[in-house]
Backbone as a printed PyTorch tensor [residue, N CA C, xyz], in Angstrom:
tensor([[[-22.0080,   6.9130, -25.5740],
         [-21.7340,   7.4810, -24.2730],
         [-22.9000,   8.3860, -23.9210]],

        [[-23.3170,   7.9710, -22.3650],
         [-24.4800,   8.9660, -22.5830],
         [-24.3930,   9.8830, -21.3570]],

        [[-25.2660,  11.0190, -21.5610],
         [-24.9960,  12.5510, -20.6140],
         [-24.6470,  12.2450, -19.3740]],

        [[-25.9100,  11.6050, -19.0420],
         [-25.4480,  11.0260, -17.2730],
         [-24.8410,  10.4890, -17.2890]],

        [[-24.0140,   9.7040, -17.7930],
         [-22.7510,   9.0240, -17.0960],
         [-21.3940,  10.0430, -17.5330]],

        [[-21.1560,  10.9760, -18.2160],
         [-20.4440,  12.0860, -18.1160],
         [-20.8180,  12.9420, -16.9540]],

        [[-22.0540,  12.7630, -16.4710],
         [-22.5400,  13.5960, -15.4090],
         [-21.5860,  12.9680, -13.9450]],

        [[-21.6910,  12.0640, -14.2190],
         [-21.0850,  11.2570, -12.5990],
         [-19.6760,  11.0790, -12.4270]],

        [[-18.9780,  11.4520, -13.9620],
         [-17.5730,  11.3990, -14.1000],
         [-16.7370,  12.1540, -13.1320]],

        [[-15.4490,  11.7900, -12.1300],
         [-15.2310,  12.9840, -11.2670],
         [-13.7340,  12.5340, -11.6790]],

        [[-12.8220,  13.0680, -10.9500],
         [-11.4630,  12.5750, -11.2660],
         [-11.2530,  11.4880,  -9.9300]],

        [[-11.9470,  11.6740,  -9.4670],
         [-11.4080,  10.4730,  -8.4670],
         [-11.9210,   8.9560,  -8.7600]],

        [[-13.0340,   9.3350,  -9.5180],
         [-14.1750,   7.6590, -10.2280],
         [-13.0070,   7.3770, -11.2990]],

        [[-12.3250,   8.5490, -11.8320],
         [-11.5560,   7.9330, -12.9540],
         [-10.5660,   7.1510, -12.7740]],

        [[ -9.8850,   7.9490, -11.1370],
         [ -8.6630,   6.8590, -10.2520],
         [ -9.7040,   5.5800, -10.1670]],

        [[-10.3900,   5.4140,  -9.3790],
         [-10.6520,   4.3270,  -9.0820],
         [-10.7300,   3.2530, -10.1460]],

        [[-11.4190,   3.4270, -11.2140],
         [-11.1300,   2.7210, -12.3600],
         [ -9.9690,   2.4820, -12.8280]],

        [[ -9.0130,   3.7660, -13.3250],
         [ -7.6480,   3.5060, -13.6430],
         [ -7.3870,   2.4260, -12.7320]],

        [[ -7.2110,   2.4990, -11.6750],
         [ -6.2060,   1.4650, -10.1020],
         [ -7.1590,  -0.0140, -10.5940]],

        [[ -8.1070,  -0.4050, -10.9780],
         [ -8.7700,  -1.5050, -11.1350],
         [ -8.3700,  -2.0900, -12.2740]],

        [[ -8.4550,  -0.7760, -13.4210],
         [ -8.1320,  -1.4240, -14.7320],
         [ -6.3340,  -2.0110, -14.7160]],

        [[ -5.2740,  -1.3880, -14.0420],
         [ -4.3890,  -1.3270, -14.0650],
         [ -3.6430,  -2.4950, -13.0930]],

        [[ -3.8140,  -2.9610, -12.1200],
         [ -4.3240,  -4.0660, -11.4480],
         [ -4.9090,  -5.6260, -12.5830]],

        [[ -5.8440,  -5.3030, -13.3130],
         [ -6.3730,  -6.5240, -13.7630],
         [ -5.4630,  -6.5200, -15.1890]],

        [[ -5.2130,  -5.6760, -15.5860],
         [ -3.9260,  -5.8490, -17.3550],
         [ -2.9090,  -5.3750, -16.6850]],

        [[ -2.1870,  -5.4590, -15.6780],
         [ -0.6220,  -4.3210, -15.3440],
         [ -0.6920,  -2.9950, -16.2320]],

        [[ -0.0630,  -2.1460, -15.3030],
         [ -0.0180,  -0.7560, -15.7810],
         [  0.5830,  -0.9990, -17.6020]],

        [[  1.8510,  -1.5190, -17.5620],
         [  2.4880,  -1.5770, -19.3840],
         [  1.3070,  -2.5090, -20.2690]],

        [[  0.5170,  -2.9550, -19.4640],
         [ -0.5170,  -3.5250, -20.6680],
         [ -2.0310,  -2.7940, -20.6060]],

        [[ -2.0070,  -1.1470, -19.7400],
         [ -2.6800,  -1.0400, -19.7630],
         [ -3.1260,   0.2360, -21.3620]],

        [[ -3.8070,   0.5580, -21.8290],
         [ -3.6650,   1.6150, -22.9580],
         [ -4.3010,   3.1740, -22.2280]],

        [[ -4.6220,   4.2670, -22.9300],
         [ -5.8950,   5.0790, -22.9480],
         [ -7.1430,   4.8070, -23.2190]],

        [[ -6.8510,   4.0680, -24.0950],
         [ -8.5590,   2.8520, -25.0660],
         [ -8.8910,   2.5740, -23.9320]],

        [[ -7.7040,   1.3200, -22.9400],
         [ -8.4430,   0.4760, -21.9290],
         [ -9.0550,   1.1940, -21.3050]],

        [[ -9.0060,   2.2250, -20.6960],
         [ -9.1010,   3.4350, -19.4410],
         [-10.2780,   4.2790, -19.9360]],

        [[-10.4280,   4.5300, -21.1920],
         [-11.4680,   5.1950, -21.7400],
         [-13.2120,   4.4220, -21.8040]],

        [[-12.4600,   2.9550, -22.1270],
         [-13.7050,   2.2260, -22.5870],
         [-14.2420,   1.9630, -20.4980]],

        [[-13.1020,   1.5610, -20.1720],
         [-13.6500,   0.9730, -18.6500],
         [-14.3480,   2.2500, -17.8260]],

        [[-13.7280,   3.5480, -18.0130],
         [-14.5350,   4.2300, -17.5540],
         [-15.7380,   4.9350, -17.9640]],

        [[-15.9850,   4.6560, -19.3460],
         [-16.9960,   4.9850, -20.1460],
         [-17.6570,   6.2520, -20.5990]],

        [[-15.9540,   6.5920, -20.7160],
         [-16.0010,   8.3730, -21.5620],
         [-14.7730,   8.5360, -22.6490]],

        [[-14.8260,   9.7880, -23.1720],
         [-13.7070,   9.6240, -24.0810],
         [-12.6000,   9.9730, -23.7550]],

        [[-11.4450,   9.6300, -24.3940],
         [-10.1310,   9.5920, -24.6020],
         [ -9.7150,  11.4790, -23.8150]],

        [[-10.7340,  12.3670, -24.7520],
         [-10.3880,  13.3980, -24.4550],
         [-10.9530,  14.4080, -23.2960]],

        [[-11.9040,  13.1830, -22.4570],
         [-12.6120,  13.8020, -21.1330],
         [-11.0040,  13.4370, -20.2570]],

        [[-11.0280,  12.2510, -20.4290],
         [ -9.7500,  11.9740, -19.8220],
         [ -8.4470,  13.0440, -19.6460]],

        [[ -7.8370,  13.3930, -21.0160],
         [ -7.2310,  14.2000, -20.7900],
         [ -7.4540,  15.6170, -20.6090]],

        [[ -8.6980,  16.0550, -20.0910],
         [ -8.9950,  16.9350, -19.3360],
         [ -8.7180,  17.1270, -18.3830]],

        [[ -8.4230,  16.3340, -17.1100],
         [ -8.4150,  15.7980, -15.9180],
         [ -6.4870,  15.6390, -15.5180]],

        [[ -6.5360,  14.7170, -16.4120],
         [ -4.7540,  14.0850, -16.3410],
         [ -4.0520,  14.2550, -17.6970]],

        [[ -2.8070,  14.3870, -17.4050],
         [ -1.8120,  14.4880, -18.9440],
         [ -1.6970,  13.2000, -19.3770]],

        [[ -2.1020,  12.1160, -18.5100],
         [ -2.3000,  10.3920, -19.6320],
         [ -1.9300,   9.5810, -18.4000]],

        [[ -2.1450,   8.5190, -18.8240],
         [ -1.8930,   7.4580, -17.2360],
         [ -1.0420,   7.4710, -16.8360]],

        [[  0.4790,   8.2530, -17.0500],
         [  1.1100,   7.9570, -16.0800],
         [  0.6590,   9.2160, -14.9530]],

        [[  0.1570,   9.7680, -14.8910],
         [ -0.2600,  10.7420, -13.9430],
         [ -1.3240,   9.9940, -13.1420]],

        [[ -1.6550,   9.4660, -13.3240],
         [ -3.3270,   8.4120, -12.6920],
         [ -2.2710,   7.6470, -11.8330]],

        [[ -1.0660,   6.6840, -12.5390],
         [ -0.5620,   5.8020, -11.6400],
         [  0.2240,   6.3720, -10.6720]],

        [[  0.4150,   7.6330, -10.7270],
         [  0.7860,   8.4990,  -9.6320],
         [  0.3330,   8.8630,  -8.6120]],

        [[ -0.5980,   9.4620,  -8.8900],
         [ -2.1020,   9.8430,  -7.7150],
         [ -2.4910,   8.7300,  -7.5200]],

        [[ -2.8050,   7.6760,  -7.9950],
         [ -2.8600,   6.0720,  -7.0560],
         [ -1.8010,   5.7130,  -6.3440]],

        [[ -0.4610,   5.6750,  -6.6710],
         [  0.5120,   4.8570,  -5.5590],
         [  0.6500,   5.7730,  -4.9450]],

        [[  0.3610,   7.2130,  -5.1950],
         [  0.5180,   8.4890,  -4.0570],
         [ -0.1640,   8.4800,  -2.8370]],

        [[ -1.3990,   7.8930,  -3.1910],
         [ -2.8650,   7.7330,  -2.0970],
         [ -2.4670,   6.4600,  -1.3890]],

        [[ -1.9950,   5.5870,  -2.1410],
         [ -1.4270,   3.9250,  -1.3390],
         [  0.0690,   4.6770,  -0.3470]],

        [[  0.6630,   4.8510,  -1.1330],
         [  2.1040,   6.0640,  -0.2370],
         [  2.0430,   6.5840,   1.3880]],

        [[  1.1620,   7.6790,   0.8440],
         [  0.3680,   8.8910,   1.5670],
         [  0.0010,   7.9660,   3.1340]],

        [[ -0.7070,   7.4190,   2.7240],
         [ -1.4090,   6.0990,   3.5980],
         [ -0.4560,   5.4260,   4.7480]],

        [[  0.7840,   4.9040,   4.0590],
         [  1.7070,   4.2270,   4.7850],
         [  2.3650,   5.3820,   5.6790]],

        [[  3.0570,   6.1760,   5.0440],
         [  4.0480,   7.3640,   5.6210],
         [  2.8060,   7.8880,   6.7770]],

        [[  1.7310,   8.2770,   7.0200],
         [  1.2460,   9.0010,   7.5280],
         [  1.0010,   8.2370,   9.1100]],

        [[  1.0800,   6.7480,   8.8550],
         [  1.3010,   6.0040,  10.3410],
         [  2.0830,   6.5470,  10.7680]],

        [[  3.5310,   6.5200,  10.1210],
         [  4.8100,   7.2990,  10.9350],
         [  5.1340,   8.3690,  11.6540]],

        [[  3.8700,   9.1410,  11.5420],
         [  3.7530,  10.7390,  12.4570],
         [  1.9910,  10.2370,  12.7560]],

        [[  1.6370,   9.2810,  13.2610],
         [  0.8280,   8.9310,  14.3360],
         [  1.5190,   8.5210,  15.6090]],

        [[  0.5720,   9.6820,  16.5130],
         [  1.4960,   9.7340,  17.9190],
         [  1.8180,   8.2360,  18.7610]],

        [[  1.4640,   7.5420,  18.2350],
         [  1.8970,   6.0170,  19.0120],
         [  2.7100,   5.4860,  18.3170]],

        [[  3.3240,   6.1360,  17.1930],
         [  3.8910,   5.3140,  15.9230],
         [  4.9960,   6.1750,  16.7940]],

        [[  5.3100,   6.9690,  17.6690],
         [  6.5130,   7.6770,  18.2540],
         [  6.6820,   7.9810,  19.7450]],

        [[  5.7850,   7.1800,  20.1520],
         [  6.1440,   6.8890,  21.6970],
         [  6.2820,   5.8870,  22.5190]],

        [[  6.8230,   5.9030,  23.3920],
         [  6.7220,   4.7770,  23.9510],
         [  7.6700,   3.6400,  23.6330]],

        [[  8.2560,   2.6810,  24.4460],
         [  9.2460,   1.5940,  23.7550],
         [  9.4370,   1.3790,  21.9030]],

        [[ 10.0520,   0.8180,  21.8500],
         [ 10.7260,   0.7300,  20.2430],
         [  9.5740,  -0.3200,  19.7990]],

        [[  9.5230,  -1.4840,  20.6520],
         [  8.5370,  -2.8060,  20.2080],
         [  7.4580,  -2.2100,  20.2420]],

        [[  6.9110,  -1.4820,  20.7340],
         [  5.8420,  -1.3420,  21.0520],
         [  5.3850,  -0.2610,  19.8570]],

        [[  6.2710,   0.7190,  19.4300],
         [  5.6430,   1.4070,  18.2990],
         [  6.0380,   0.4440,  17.0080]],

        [[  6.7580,  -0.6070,  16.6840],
         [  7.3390,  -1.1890,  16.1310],
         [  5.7010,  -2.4180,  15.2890]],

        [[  5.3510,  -2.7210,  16.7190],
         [  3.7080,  -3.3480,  16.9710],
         [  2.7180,  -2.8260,  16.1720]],

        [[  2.9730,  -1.0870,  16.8120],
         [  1.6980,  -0.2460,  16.2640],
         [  1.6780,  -0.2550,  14.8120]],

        [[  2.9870,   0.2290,  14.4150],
         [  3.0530,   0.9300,  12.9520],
         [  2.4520,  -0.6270,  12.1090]],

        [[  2.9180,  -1.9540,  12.7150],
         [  2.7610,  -2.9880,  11.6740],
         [  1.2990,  -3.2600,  11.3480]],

        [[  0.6420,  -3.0770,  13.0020],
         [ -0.7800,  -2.8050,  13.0680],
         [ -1.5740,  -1.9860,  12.1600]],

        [[ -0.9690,  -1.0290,  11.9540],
         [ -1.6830,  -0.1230,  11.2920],
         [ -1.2310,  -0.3030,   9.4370]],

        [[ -0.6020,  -0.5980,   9.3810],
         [  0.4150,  -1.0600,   7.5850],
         [ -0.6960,  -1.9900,   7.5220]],

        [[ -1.2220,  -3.0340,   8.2710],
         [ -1.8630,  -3.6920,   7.5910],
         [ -3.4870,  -3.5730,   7.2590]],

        [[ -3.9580,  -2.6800,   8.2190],
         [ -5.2800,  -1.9480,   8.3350],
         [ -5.1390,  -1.2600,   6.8840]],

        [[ -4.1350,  -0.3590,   6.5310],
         [ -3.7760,   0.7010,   5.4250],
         [ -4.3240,  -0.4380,   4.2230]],

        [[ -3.4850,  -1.5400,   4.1790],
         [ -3.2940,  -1.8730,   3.5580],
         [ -4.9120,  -2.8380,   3.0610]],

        [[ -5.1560,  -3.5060,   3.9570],
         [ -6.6940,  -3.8890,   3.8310],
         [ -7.7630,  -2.5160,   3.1570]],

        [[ -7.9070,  -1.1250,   3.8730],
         [ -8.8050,  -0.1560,   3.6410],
         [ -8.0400,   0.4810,   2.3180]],

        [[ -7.2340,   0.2780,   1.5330],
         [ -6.4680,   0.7440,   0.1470],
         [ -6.0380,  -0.3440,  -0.5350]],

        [[ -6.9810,  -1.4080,  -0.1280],
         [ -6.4500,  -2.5840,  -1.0870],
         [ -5.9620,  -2.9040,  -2.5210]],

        [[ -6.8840,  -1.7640,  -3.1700],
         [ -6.5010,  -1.8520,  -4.8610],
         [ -5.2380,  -0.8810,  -5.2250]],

        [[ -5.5030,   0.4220,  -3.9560],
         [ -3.8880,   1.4030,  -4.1720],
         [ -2.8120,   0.3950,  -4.1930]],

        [[ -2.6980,  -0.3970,  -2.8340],
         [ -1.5420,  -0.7960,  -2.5760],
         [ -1.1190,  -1.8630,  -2.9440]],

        [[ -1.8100,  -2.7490,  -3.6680],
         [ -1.8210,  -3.7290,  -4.7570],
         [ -0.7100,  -3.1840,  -5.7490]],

        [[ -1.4380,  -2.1880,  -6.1610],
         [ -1.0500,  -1.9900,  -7.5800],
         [  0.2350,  -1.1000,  -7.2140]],

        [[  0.9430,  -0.2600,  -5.8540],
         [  1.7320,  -0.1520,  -5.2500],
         [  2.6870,  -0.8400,  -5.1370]],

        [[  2.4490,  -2.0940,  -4.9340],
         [  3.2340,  -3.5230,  -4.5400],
         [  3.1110,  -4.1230,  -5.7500]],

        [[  2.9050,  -3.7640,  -7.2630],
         [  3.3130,  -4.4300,  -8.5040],
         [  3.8710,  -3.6930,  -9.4820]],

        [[  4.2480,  -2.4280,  -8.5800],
         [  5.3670,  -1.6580,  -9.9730],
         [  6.3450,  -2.0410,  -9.6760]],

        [[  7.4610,  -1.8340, -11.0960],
         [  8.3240,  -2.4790, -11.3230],
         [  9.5860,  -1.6720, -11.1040]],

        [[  9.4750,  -0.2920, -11.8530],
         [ 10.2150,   0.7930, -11.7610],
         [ 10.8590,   0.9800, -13.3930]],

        [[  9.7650,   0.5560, -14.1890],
         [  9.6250,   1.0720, -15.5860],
         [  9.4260,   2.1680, -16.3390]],

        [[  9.0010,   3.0140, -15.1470],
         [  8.9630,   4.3980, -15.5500],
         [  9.2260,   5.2520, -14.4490]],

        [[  9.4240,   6.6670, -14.4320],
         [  9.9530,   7.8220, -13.7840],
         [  9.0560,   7.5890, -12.6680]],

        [[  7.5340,   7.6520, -12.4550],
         [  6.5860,   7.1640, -11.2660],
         [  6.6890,   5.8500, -10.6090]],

        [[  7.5280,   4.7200, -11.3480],
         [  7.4350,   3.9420, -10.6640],
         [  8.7410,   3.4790, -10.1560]],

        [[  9.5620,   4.1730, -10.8780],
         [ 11.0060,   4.7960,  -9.9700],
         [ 10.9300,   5.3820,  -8.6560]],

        [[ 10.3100,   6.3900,  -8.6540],
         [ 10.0030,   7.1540,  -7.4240],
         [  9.2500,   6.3550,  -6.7990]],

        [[  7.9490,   5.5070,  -6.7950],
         [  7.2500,   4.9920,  -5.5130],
         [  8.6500,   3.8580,  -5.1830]],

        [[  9.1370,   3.2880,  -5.9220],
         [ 10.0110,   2.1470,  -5.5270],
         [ 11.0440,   2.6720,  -4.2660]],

        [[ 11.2420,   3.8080,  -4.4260],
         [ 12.0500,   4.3660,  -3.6960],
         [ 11.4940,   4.9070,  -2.5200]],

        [[ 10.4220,   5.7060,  -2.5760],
         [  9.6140,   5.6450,  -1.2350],
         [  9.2230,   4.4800,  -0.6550]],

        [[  8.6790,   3.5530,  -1.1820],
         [  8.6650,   2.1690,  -0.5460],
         [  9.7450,   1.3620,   0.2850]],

        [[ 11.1580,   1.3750,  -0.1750],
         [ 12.6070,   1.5060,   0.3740],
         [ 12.6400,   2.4660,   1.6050]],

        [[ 11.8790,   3.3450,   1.3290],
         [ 12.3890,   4.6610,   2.4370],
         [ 11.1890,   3.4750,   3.8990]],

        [[ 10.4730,   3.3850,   3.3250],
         [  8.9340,   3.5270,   4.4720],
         [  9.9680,   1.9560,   5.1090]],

        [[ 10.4750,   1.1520,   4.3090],
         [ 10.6920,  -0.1420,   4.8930],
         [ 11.6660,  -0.0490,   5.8430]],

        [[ 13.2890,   1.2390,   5.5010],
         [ 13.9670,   1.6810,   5.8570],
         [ 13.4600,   1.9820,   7.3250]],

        [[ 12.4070,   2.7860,   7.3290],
         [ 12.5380,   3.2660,   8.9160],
         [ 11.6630,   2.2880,   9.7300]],

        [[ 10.6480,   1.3490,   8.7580],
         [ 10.5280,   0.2820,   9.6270],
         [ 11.5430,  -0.3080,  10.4950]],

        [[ 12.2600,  -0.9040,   9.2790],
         [ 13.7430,  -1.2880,  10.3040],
         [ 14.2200,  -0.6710,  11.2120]],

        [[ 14.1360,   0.5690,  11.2800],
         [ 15.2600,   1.6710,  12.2910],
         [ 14.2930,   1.2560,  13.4380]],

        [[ 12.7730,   0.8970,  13.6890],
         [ 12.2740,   0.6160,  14.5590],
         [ 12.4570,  -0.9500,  15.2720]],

        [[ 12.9250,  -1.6800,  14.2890],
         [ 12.7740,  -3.0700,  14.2360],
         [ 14.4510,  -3.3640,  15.0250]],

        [[ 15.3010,  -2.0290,  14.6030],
         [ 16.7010,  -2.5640,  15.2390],
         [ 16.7470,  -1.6600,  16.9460]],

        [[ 15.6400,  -0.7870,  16.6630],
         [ 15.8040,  -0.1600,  18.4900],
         [ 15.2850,  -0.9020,  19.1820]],

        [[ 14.3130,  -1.5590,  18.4370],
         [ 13.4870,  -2.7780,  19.3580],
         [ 14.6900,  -3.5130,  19.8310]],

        [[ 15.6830,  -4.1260,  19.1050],
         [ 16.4780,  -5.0160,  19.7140],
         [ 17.3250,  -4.6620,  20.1480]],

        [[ 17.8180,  -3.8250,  20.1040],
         [ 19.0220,  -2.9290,  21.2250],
         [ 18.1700,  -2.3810,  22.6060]],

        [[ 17.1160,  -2.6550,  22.9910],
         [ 16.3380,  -1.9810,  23.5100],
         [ 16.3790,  -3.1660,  24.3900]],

        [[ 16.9250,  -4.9190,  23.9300],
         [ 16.3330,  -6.4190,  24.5290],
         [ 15.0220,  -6.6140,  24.1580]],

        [[ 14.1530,  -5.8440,  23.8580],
         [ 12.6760,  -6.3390,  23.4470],
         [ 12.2100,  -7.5950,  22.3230]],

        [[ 13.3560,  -7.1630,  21.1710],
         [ 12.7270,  -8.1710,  20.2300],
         [ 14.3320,  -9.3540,  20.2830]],

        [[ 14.3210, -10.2210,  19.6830],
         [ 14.9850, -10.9700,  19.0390],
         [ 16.4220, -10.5510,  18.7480]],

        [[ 17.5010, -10.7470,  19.2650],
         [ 19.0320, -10.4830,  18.6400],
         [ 19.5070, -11.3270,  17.4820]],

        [[ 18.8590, -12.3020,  17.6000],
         [ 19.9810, -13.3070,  16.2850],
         [ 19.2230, -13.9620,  15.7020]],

        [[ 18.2760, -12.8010,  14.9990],
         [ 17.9340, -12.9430,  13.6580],
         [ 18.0500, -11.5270,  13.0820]],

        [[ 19.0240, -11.3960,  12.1470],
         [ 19.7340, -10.3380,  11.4370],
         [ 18.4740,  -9.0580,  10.7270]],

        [[ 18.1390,  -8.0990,  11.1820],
         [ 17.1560,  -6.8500,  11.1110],
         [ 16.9920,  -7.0060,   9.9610]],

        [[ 17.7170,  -6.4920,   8.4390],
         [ 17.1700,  -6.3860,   7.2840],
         [ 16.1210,  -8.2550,   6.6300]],

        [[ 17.0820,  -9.3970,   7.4030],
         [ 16.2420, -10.5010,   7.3210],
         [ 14.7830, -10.4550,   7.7020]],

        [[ 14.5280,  -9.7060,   9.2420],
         [ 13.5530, -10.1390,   9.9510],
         [ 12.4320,  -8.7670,   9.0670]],

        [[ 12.9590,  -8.0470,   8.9390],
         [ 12.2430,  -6.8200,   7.8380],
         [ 11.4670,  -7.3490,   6.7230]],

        [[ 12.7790,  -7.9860,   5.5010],
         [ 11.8660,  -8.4460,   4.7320],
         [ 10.5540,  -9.5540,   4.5680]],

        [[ 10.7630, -10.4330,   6.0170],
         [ 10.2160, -11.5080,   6.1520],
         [  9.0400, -10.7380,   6.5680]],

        [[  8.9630,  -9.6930,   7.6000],
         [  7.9150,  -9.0880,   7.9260],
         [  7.1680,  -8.6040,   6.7870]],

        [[  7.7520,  -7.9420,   5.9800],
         [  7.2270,  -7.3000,   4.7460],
         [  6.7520,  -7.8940,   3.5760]],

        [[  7.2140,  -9.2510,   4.1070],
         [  6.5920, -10.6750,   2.4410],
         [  5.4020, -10.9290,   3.3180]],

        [[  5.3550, -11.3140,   4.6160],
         [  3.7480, -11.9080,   4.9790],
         [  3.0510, -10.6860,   4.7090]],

        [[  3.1130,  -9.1910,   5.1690],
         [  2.2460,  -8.0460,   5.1200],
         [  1.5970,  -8.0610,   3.6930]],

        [[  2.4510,  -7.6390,   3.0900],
         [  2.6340,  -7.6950,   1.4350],
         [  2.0590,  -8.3580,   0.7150]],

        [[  2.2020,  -9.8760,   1.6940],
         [  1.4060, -11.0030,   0.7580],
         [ -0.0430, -11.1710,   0.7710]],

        [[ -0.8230, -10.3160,   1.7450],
         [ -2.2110,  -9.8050,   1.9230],
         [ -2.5220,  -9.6230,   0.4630]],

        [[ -2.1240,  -8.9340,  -0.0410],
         [ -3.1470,  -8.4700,  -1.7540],
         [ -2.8120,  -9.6270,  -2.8500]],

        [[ -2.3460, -10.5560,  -2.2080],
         [ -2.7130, -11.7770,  -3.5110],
         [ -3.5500, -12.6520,  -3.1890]],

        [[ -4.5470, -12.7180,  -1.6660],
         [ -5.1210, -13.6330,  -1.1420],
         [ -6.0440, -12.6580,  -0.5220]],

        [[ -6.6340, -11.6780,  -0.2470],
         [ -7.5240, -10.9350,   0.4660],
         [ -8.5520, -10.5500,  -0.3070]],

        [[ -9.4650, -10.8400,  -0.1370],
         [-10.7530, -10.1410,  -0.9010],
         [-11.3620,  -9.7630,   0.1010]],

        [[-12.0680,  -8.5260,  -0.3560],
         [-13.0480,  -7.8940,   1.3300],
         [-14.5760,  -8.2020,   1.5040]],

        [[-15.1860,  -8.2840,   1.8220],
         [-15.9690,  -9.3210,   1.8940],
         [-17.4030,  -8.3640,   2.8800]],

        [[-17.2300,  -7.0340,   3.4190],
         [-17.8820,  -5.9490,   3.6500],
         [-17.8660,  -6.2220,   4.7530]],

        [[-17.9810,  -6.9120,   5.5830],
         [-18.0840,  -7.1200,   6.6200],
         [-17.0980,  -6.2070,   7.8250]],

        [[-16.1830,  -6.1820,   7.5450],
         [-15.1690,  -5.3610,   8.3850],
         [-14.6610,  -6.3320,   9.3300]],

        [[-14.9070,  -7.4610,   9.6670],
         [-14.6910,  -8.0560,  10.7960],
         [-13.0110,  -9.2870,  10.2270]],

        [[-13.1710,  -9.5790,   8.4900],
         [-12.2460, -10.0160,   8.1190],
         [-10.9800,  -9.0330,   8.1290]],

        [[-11.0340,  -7.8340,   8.2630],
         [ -9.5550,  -7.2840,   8.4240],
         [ -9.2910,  -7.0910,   9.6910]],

        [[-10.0130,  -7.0310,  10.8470],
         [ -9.5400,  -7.0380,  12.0270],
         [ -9.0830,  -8.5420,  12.1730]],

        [[ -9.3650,  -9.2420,  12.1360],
         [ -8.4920, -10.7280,  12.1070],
         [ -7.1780, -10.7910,  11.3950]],

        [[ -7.0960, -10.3210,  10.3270],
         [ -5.8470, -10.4570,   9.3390],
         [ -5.2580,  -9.8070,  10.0410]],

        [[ -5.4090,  -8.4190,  11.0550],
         [ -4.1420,  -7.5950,  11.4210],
         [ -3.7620,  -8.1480,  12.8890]],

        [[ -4.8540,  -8.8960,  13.5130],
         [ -4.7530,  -9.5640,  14.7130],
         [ -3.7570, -10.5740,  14.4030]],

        [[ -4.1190, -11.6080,  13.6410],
         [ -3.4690, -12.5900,  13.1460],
         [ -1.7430, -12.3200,  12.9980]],

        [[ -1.6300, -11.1350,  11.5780],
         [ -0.3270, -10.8360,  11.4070],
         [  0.7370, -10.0090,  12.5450]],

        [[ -0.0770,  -9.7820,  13.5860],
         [  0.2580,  -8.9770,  14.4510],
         [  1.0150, -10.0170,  15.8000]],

        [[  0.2240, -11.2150,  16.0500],
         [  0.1780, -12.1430,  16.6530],
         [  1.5200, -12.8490,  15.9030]],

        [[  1.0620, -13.4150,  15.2300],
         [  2.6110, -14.1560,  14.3400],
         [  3.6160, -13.6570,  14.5060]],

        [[  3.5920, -12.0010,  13.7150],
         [  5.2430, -11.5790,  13.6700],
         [  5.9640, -11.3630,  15.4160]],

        [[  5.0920, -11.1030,  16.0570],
         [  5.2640, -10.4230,  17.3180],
         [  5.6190, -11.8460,  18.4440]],

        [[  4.8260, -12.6600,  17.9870],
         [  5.0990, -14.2730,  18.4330],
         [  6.7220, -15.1050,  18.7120]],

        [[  7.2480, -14.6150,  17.0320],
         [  8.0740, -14.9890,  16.7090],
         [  9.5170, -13.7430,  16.8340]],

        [[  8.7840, -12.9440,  16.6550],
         [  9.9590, -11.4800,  16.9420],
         [ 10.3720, -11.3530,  18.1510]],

        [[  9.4370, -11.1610,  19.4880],
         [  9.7590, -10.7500,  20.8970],
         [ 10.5990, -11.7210,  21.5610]],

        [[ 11.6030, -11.0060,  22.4370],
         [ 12.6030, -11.5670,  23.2090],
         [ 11.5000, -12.6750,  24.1490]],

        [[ 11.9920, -13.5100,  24.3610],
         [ 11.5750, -14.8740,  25.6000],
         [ 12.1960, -14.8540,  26.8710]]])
């Protein structure tokens, strides 16, 4: 191990690695070894920083979390017709989700095996929860669709969104995630809005 690369060590290079390493072996196959060797310091720089990975997979699905919830108190995410913030927020879930691709990956593959991944499971429930509450004013509102049943049209919304991090690679350009959110935006909204 050499000086300069202890020099460049920060706690956030260490997230980023953790969220990569943890992602490519799943968090239960991931070790301290793995995390030590991938970031290329020791065991005990590490626990300088964090009390052991489950604190890392915290501050990662926290930052993937953080991300989602924070559309919800964006001022368009609360004005204006139900569809229409209903539009925004999905708009923006999937932007989140493109610009935090490895958070929310690895967000969208806990299981709820441990106390952290208990809790994101449950914030994740919450964030989908008030999706819906938007998804059912939309239709009491006549805007979207009546007879297709809200928690149905939710999860269906939430398997195409979702299904972004098993098929998305970013590619630098920036111009491939404005399509994906155009695209998913176009579809659900295609098929959701009243005729």
């Amino acid at each position: 191990m050499t000086t300069a690369r202890r020099d460049t060590y920060t706690p956030e290079s260490l997230l980023s690695v953790a969220v990569r390493v943890f992602n490519e072996r799943g968090y239960d196959g991931t070790s301290m070894e793995h995390l030590s060797k991938a970031a290329g310091i020791s065991k005990s720089s590490i626990y300088h920083h964090v009390s052991g990975k489950e604190e890392l997979l915290r501050r990662a699905v926290s930052r993937a979390l953080d991300g989602l919830f924070a559309i919800l108190d964006e001022p368009r995410a609360g004005e204006g017709r139900a569809v229409e913030r209903l539009e925004y927020v999905v708009r923006r879930t999937v932007e989140v989700l493109t610009a935090e691709l490895p958070y929310v990956t690895l967000l969208l593959r806990v299981r709820g095996n441990t106390g952290t991944e208990r809790w994101a499971l449950e914030r994740r429930r919450d964030f989908d929860h008030r999706v819906a509450e938007l998804l059912r004013a939309a239709a009491a509102e006549g805007d979207v669709r009546g007879d297709v049943e809200v928690r149905l049209a939710t999860r269906l919304l939430f398997g195409m969104i979702n299904s972004i991090v098993e098929w998305y690679r970013p590619d630098g350009r920036g111009t491939a995630e404005r399509e994906i959110v155009d695209a998913v935006v176009l579809m659900a909204f295609g098929g959701l809005r009243q005729h």
